[in-house]
Backbone as a ProteinNet text record, in pm:
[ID]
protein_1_A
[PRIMARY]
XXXXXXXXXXXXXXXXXXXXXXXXXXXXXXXXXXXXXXXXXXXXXXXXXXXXXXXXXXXXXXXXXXXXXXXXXXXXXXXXXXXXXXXXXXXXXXXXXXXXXXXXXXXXXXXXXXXXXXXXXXXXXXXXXXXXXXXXXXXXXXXXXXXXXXXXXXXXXXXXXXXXXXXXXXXXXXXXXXXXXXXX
[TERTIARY]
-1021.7	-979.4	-1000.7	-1073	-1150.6	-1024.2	-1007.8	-869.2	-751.8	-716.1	-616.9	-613.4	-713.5	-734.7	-732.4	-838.2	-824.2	-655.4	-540.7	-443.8	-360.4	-405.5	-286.3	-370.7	-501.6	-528.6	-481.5	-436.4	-408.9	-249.7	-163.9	-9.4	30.2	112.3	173.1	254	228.9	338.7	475.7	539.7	698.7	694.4	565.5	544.1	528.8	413	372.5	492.9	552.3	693	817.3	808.5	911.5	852.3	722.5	661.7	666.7	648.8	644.6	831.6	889.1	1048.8	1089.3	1059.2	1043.4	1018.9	896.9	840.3	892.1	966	1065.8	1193.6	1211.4	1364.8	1321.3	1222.7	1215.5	1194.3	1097.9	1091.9	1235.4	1273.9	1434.5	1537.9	1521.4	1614.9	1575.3	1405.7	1383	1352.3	1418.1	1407.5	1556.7	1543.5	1651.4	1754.9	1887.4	2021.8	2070.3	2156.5	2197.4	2340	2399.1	2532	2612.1	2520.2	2581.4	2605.8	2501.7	2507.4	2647.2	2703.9	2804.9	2928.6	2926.3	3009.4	3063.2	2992.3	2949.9	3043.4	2981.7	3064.1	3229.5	3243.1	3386.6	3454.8	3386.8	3523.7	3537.4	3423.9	3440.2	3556.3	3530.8	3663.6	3758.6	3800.5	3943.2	3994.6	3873.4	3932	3971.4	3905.3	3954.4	4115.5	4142.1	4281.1	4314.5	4337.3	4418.9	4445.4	4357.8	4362.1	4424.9	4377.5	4509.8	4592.3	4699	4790.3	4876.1	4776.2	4830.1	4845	4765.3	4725.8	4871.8	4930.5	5046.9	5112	5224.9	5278.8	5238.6	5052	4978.1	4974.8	4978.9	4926.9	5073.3	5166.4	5276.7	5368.4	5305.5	5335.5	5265.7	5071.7	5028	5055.2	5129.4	5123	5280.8	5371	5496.7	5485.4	5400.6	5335.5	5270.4	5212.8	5127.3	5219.6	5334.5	5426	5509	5569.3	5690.1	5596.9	5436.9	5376.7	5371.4	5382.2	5367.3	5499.5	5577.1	5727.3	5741.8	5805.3	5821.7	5882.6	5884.3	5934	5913.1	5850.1	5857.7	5694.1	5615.7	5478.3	5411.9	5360.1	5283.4	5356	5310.9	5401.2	5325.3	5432.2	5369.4	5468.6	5426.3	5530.2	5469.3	5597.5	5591	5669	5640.1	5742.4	5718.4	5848.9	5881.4	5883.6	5872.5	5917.2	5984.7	6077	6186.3	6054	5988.6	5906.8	5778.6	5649.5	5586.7	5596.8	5678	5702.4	5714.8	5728.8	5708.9	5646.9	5618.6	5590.5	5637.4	5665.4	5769.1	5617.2	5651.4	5503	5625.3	5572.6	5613.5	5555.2	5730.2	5721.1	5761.2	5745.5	5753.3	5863.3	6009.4	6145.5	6179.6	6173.3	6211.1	6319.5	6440.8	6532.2	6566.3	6658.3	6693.7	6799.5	6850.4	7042.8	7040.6	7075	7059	7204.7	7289.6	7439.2	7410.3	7459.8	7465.4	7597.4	7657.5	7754.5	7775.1	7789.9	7784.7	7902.6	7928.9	8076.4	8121.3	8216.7	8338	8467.3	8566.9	8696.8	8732.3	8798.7	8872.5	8794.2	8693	8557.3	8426.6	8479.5	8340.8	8327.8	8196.5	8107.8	8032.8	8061.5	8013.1	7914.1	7805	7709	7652.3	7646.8	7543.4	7409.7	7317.8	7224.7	7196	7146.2	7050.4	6991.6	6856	6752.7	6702.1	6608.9	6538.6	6382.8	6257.3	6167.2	6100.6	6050.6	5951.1	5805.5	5724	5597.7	5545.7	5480.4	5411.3	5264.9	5271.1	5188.1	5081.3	4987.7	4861.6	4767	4673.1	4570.4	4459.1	4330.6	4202.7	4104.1	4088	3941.8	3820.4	3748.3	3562.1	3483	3541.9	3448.1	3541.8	3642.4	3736	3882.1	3881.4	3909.1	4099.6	4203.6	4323.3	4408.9	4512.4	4576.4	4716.7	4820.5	4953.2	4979.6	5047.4	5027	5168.7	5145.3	5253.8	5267	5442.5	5522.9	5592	5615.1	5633	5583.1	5594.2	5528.1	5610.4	5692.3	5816.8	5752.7	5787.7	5689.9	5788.9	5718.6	5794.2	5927.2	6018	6160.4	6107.6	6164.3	6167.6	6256	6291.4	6346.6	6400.1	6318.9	6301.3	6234.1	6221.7	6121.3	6148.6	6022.1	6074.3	5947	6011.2	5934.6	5914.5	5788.6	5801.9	5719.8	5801.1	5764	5771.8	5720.9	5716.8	5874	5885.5	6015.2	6120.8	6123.4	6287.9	6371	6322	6400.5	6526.3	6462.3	6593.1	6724.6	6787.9	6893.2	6910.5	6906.8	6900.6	6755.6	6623.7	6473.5	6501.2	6593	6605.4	6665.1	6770.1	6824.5	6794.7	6718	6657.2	6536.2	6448.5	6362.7	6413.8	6544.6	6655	6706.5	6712.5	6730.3	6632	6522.3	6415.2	6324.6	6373	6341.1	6450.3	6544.2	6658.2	6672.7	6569.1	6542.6	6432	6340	6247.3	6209.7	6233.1	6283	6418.2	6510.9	6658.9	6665.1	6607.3	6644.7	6804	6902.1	6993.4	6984.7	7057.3	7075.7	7039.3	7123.9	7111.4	6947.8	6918.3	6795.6	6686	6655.6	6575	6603.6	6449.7	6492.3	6396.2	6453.2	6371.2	6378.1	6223.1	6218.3	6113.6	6158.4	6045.7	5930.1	5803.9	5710.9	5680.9	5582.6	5575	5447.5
1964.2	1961.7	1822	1755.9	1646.7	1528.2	1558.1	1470.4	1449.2	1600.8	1610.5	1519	1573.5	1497.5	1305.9	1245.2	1103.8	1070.3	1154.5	1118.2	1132.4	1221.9	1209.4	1124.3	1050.7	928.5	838	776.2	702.8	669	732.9	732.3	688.1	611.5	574.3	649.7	580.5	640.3	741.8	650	681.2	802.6	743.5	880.2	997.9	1012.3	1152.8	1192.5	1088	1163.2	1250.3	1150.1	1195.4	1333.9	1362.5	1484.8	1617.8	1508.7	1627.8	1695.8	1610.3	1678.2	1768.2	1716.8	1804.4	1948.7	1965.1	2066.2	2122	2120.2	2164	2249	2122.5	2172.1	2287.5	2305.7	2395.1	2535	2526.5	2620.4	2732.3	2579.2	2631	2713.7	2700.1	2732.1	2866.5	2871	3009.3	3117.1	3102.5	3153.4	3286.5	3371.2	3470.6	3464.1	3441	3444.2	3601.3	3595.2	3722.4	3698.1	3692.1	3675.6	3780.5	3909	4037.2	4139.4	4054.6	4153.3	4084.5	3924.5	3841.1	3959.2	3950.5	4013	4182.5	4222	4367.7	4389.9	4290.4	4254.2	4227.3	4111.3	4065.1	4184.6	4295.8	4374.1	4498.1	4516.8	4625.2	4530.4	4418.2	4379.5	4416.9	4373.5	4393.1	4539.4	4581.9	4731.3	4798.4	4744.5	4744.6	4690.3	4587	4518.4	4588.8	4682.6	4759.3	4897.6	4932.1	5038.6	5041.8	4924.9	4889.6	4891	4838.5	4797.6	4970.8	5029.9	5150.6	5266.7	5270.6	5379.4	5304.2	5169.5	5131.7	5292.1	5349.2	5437.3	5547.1	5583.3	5678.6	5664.5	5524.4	5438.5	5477	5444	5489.2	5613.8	5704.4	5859.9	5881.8	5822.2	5886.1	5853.2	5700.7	5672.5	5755.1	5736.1	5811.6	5984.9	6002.7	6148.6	6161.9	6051.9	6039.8	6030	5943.6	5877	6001.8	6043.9	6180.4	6294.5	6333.7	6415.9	6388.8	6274.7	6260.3	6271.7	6289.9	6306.5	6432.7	6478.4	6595.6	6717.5	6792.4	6858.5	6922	6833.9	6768.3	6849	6833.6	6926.5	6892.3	6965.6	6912	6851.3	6766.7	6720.9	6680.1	6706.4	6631.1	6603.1	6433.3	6345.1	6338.7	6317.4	6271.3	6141.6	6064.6	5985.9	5926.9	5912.2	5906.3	5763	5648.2	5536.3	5520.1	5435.8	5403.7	5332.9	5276.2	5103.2	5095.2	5051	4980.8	4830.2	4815	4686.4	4617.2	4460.9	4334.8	4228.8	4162.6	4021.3	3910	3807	3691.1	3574.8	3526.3	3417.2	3266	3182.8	3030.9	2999.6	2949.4	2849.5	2771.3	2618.1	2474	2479.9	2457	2409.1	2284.8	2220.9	2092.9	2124.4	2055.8	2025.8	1914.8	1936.4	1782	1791.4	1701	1676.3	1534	1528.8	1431.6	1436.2	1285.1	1288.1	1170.5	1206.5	1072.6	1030.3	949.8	881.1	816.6	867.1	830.6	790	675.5	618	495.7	476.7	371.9	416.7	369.1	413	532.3	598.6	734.9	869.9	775.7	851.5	845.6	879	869.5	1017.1	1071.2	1193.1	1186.6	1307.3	1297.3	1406.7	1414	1549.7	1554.1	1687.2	1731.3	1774.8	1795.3	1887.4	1901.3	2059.9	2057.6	2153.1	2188.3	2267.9	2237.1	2372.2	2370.7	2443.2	2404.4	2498.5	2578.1	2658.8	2697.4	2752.1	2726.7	2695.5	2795.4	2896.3	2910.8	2905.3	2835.2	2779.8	2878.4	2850.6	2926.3	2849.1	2927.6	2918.8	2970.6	2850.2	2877.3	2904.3	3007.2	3082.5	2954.8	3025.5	2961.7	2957.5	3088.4	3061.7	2988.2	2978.9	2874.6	2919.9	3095.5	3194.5	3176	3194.4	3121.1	3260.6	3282.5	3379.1	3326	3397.8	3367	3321.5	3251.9	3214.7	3283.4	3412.7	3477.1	3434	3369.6	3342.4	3417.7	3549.1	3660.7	3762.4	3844.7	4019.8	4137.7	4138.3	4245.3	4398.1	4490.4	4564.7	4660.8	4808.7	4929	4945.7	5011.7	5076.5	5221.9	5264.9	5396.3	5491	5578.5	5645.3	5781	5820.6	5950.2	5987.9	6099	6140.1	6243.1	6310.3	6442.2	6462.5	6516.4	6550.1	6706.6	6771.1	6896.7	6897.8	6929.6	6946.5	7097.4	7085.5	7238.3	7273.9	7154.1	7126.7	7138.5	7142.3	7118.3	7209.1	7313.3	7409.8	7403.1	7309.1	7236	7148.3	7194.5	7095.9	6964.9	6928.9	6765.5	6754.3	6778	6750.9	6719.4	6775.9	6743.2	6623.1	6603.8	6492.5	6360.5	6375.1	6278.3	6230.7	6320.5	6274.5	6233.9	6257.1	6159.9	6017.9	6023.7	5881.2	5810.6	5852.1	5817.9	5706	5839.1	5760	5663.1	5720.7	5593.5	5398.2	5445.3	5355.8	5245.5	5307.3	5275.2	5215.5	5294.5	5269.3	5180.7	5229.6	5193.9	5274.6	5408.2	5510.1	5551.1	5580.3	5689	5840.4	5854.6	6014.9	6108.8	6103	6169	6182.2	6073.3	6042.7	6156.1	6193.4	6245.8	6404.5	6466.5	6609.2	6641.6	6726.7	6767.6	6917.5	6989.7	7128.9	7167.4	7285.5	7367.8	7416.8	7370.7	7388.1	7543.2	7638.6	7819.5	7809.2
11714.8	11853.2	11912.7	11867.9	11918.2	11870.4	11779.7	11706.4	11756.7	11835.6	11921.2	12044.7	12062.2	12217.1	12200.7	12103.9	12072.1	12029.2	11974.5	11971.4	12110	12135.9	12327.3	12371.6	12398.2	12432.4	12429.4	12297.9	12221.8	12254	12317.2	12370.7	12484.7	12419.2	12556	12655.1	12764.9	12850.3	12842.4	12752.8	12753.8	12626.1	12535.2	12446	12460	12616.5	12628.5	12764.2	12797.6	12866.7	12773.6	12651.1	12594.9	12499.5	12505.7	12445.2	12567.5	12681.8	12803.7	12794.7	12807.4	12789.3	12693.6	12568.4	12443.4	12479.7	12530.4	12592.5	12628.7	12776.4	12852.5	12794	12699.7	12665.1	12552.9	12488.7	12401.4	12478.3	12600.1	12676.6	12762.1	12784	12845.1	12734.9	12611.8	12498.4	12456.7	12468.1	12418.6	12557.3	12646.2	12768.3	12727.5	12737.9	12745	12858.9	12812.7	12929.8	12943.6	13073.1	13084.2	13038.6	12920.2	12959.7	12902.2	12860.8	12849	12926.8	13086.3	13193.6	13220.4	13248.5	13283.9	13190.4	13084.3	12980.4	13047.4	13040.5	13102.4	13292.9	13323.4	13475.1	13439.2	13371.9	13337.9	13292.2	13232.2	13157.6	13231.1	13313	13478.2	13530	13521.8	13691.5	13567.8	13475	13377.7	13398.9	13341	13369.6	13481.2	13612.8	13770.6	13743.6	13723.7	13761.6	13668.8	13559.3	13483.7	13542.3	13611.2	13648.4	13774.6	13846.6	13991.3	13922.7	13843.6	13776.9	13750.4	13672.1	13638.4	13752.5	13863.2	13991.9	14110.7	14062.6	14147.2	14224.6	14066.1	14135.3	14201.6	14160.1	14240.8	14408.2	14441	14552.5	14609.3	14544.5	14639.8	14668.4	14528	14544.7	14697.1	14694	14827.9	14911.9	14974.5	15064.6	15127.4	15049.7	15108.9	15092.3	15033.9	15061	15259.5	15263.1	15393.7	15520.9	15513.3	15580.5	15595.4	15575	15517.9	15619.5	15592.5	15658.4	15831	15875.2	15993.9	16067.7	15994.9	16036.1	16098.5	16247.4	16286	16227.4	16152.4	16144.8	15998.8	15898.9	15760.2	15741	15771.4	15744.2	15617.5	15540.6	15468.9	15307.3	15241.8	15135.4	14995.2	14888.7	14804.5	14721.8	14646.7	14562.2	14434.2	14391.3	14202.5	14203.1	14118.6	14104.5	13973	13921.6	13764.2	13754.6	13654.9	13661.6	13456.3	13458	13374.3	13261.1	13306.6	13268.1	13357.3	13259.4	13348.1	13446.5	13430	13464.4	13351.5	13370.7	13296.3	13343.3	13242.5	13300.7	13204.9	13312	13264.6	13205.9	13108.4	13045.8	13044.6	13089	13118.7	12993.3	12961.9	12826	12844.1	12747.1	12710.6	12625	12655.5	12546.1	12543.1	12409.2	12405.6	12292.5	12321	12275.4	12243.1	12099.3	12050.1	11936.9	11982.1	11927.5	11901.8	11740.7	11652.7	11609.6	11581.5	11549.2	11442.1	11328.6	11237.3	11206	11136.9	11037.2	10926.6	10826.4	10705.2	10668.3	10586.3	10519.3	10632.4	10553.9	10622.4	10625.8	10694.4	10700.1	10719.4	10649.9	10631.6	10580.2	10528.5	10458.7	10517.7	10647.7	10770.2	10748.2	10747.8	10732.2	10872.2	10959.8	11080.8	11096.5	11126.8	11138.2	11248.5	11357.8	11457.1	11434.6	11492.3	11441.6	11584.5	11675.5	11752.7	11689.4	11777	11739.1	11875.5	11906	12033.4	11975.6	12008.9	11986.4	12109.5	12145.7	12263.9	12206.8	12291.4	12321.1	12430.1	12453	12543	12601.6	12723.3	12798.1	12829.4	12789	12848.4	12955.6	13018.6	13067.7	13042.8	13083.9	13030.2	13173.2	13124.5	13235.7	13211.3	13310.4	13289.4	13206.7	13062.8	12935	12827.4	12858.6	12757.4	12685	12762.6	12664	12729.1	12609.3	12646.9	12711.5	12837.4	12842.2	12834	12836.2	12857	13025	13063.4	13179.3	13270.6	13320.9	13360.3	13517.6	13505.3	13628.2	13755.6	13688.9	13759.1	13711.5	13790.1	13729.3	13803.7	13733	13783.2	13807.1	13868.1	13950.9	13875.4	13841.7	13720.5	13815.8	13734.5	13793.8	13815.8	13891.8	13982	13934.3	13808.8	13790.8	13835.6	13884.2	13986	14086.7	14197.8	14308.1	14326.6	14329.6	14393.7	14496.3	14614.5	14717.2	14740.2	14747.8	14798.9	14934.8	15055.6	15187.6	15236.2	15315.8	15411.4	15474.2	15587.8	15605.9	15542.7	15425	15343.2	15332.1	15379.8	15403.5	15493.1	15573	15709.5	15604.1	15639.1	15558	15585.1	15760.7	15814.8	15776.6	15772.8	15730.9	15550	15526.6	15326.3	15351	15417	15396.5	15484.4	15602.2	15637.7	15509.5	15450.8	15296.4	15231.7	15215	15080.8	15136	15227	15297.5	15320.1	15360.2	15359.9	15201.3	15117.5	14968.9	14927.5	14970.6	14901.1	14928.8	15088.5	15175	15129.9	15067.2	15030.2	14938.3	14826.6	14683.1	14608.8	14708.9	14631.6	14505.6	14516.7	14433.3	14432	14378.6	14434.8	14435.4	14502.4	14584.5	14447.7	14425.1	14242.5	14174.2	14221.8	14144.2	14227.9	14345.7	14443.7	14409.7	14430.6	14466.3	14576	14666.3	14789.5	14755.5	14748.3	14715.1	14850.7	14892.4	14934.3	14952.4	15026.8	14996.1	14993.5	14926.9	14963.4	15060.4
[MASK]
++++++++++++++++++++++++++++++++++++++++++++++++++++++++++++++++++++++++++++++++++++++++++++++++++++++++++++++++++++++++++++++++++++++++++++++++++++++++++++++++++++++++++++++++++++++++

């Protein structure tokens, strides 16, 4: 022990600084991170924005379920609505093109050649841990294939067809596409 001590005596300055850092940094390294609680968080929100994503046409079955109910005459309601597609989404790409013309020969025996070719590339983006996505430009919202409304009201023939106008309005469904049934 005594040995120890006559050698940290024995040091200089910049020695027992650069032993004091050492220190530190070894301390800091074997210190435990949370980055499975971070991990754990990130794939709750994912699964949030997937699930917004997917509850879209729920969100608007209820809300024109809600809207339709406050209507005079129309009473209590409930919607379905069919869709064609979840939607799409458009991903931004990089096209470079290129058109090359040569000539080979002289005279009468000129050999003339085109070439194009185009390649594409798509462009990603990088989050905060490095991780690459497609970098989508639009996000086309699902097609609306069908609706059907069942109200209290529909029994009224102008109350059915004010709901069919109503959806057609809304949607840009056609007529065809809508059914208005009877609530019991």
């Amino acid at each position: 022990m005594k040995s120890w001590l006559e050698k940290i005596k024995s040091l200089k300055r910049d020695q027992i600084l650069i032993l004091f850092l050492a220190g530190v940094l070894l301390l800091v390294i074997s210190l435990p991170t949370n980055d499975e609680e971070v991990q754990v968080e990130e794939s709750e929100g994912q699964e949030t924005v997937d699930m917004t994503e997917l509850s879209e046409i729920g969100y608007l079955e209820k809300h024109l379920q809600e809207i339709l109910s406050q209507v005079e005459g129309i009473g209590q309601t409930e919607v379905m609505i069919t869709v064609k597609s979840d939607g799409k989404s458009i991903v931004e790409k990089d096209t470079e093109q290129t058109k090359r013309e040569e000539e080979n020969g002289e005279g009468e025996s000129v050999v003339r050649s085109k070439e194009d070719s185009s390649n594409e590339s798509t462009i990603y983006q990088k989050d905060a841990k490095g991780n690459e996505t497609p970098y989508v430009s639009e996000k086309m919202k699902p097609e609306i294939e069908g609706v059907l409304v069942i109200a209290q009201g529909a029994g009224d023939s102008a109350k059915a067809a004010e709901i069919t106008e109503a959806v057609m309005a809304l949607f840009g469904v056609e007529a065809h596409k809508i059914k208005v049934m009877k609530m019991k």
